[in-house]
C-alpha positions, -999 to 999 in steps of 0.1 A, spaced: 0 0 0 14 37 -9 22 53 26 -4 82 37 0 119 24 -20 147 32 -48 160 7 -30 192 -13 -55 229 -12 -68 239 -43 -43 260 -66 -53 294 -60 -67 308 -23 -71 339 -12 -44 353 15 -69 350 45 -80 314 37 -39 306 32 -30 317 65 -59 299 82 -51 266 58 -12 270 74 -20 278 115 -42 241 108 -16 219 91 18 231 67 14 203 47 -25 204 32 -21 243 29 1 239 1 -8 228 -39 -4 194 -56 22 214 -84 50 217 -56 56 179 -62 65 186 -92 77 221 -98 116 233 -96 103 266 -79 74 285 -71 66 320 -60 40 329 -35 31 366 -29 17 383 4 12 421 9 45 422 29 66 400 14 75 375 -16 83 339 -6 98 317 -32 100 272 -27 128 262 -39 128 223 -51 159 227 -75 188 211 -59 213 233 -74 195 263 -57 189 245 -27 229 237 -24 237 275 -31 214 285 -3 224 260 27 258 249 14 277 272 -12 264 311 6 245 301 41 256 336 51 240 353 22 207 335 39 208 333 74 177 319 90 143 337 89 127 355 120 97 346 108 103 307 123 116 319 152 85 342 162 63 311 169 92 291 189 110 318 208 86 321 240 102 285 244 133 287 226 148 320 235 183 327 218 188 293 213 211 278 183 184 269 162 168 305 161 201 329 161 222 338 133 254 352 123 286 355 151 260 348 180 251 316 161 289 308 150 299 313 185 268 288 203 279 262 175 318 265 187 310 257 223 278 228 211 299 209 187 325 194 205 295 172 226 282 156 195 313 147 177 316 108 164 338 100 198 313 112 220 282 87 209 297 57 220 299 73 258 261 79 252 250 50 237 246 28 269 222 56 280 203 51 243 205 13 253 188 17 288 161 39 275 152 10 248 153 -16 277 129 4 297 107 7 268 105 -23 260 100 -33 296 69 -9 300 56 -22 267 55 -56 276 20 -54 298 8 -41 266 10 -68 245 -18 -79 224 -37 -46 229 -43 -20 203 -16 10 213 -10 44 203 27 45 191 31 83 187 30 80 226 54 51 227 75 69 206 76 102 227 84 82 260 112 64 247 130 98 228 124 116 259 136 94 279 172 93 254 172 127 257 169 132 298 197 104 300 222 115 275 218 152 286 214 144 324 218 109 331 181 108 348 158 86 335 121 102 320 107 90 359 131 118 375 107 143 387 118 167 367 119 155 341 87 142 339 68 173 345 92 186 312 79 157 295 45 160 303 41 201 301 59 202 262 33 177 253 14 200 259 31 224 245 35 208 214 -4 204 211 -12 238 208 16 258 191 14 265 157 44 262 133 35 301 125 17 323 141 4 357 131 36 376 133 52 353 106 29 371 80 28 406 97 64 424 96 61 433 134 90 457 147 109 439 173 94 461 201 56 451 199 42 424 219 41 389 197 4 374 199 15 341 215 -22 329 236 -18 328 275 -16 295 275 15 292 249 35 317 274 23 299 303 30 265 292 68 274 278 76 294 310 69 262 334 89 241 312 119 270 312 117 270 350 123 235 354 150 229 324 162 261 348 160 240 378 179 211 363 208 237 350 216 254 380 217 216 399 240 208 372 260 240 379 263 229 415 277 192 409 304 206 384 317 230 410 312 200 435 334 180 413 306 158 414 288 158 378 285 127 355 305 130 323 272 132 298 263 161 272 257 187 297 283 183 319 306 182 283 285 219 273 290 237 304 325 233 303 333 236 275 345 276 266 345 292 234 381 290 218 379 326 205 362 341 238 372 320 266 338 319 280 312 291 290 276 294 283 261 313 315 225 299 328 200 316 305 222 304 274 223 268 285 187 270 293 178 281 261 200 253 243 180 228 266 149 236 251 163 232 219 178 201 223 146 182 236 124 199 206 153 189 185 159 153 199 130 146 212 97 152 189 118 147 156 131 110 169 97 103 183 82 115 149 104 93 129 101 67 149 62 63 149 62 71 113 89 38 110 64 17 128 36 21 109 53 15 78 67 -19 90 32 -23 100 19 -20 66 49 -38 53 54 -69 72 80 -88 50 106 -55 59 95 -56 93 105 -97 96 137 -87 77 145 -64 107 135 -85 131 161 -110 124 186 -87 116 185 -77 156 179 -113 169 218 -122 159 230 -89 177 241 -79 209 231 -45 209 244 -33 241 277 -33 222 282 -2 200 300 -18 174 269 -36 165 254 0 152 273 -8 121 258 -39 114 221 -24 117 219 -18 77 184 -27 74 172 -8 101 195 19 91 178 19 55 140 16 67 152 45 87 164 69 62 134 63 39 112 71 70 130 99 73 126 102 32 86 96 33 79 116 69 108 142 69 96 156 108 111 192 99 88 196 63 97 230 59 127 256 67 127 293 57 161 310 50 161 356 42 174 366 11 202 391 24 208 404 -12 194 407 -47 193 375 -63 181 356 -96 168 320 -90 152 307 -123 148 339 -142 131 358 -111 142 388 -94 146 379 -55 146 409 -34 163 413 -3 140 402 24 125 375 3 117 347 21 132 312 1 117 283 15 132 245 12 112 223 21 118 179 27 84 173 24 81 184 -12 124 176 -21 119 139 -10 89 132 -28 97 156 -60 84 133 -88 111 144 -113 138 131 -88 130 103 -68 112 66 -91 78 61 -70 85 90 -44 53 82 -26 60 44 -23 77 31 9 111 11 -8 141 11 18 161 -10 -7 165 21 -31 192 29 1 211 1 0 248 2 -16 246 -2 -53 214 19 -60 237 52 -57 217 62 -90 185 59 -84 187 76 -48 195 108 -54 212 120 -23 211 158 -23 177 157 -26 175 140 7 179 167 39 157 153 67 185 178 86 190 203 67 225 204 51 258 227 53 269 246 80 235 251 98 232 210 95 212 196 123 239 190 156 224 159 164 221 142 130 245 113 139 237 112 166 197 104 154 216 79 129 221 57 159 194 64 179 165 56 153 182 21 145 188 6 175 155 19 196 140 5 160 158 -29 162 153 -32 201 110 -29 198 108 -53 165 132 -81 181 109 -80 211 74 -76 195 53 -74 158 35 -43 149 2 -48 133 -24 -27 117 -55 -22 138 -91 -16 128 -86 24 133 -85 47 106 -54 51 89 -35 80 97 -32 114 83 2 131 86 -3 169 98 26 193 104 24 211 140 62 213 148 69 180 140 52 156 112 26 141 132 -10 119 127 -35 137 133 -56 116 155 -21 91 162 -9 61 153 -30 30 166 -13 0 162 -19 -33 174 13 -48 197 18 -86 199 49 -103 216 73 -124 195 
């Protein structure tokens, strides 16, 4: 069966209709042309966007000149209440320096000292999951547990049952629930000075969670002075100064990368991982494939991480089909040309997965689920710059390898242990809120091998 894609709008709406169409779901506001189109131009009374499916053009912007588009404020103005001045949303030196001091925690050495925290979170959730078997379950759930529990252990070595960390958990569920990708002020070009028209409960919600990630921090601040904290990713960012500067990232800065890291690390693994579920589920000859692929491995070692190709593969054309990030929205600094069209400073050039990796003029059957089209020897008919589940160039995600091993072995460590079958509820519709999400989840039914 072809994997589930949202309905496309008609081609021509009026601005009003647009706007409402994108606060409801990304993906469904947009037309059916953008699968096959090179570039397309979309006009507000404020600004000019332009979607750009070209790969040449979408190397220039995020790999040949990322300076000459640094990333739009028009992102940032529906994430900042909870991201702050974190390195997703900055730009420039400020964004150059945060990167110098991030970096050095996610290089290759680093995830083999966190992958016996990855491993412990899969145990656990496979543990928890085992009460469940034979019952109908709703995997986006699942899926959210385990990456949040990845993330509290890597970053902090507490489990998700800390109490901390569980009200974080719990309070950026709801968070993610009720924030819009965009919200008003992406369309309106606000001066920095006015109040942004974030709802009560937005503010409310994303203060709680910065007063705990705050809480954690400053206890963290305390065992490093103590001599006394654990050697994990935020012990590693801390303490770690800025070669040019000298200086470590005070509280409000670390907070503020916090944030990001859970969005980051935690809704798009959880995204991807749902998404890979109910494809196996739908697919159950790949999904016996992987199973034996992790019955012959012990993977509490790290080195069996390289031997997880199918997984690996299933993984990257999840990632291919349900990209979590659909969309990112770079600033024309300068005058341009793109196509034949004149690109004004202050244009707005989207790129966007959702339309790259399943662009009919690139990709043979780009809605159909095929995770063999990634394995070595089909270089040619896998067009690989097309494919940027995170992003690509300077400004690539920080965590991409690090979601290379994670997806794979929390993958491999549910499908050795149990099958995944489809259930009698409707099939899901993918929506875009911040992450690629069903609409009404993913119901699966959960039976032990």
């Amino acid at each position: 069966m072809t994997p589930p894609k949202p309905t496309s709008r008609s081609d021509r709406v009026s601005l009003w209709r647009y706007f409402r169409l994108f606060r409801k779901d990304i993906l469904s506001a947009q037309p059916q042309r953008l699968y096959r189109a090179w570039m397309a131009e979309f006009k507000t009374p404020f600004f000019r966007s332009y979607l750009t499916n070209q790969p040449e053009l979408v190397e220039t912007v995020l790999k040949k000149r990322p300076d000459d588009f640094p990333k739009s404020d028009r992102i940032g103005e529906g994430l900042r209440p909870l991201l702050g001045n974190s390195v997703f949303l900055t730009n420039g030196e400020n964004w150059k320096r945060q990167r110098r001091v991030i970096d050095p925690a996610f290089e290759g050495g680093r995830l083999k000292d966190t992958y016996p925290a990855m491993v412990q979170a899969a145990e656990a959730c496979v543990a928890r999951l085992r009460g469940q078997a034979g019952s109908v379950i709703e995997c986006e759930e699942v899926t959210s547990h385990v990456a949040a529990d990845v993330i509290f252990r890597t970053l902090f070595s507490v489990p998700i049952e800390d109490r901390v960390a569980s009200q974080v958990f719990e309070k950026f569920r709801t968070y993610q629930r009720e924030q819009p990708l965009l919200n008003l002020a992406a369309f309106l070009p606000l001066p920095k000075w006015m109040p942004r028209l974030h709802s009560r409960k937005t503010r409310k919600t994303a203060r709680e969670i910065r007063t705990l990630i705050t809480e954690m921090t400053a206890q963290r601040a305390r065992m490093i002075e103590a001599g006394q904290a654990p050697h994990d990713l935020a012990t590693k960012i801390m303490t770690t100064a800025d070669p040019k500067t000298g200086k470590c990232f005070d509280t409000q800065e670390m907070v503020d990368q916090v944030a990001i890291f859970f969005l980051a690390g935690h809704e798009t693994s959880a995204s991807a991982l749902a998404w890979a579920l109910y494809l196996l589920a739908t697919h159950p000859d790949w999904q016996d494939k992987l199973a034996a692929e992790a019955q012959g491995l012990d993977l509490s070692d790290f080195t069996s991480v390289s031997l997880l190709k199918l997984s690996r593969d299933v993984f990257r054309e999840t990632l291919r089909l349900y990209p979590p990030v659909p969309m990112m929205v770079r600033e024309a600094t300068c005058r341009e040309n793109f196509r034949g069209r004149a690109i004004k400073p202050g244009s707005q050039i989207v790129i966007s997965p959702w339309h790259l990796h399943r662009h009919e003029r690139l990709w043979a059957d780009p809605d159909g689920f095929d995770p063999s089209r990634w394995a070595k020897g089909n270089e040619e008919s896998c067009p690989r710059e097309a494919f940027i589940p995170f992003s690509a160039g300077s400004r690539i995600c920080i965590g991409a390898g690090f979601a290379m091993v994670e997806g794979p072995l929390l993958l491999s460590s549910l499908l050795r242990k149990f099958r995944f079958e489809i259930s009698d509820m409707p099939e899901p519709v993918p929506v875009a809120h911040l992450t690629v999400r069903s609409k009404d989840g993913i119901w699966l039914r959960l039976v032990e091998r």
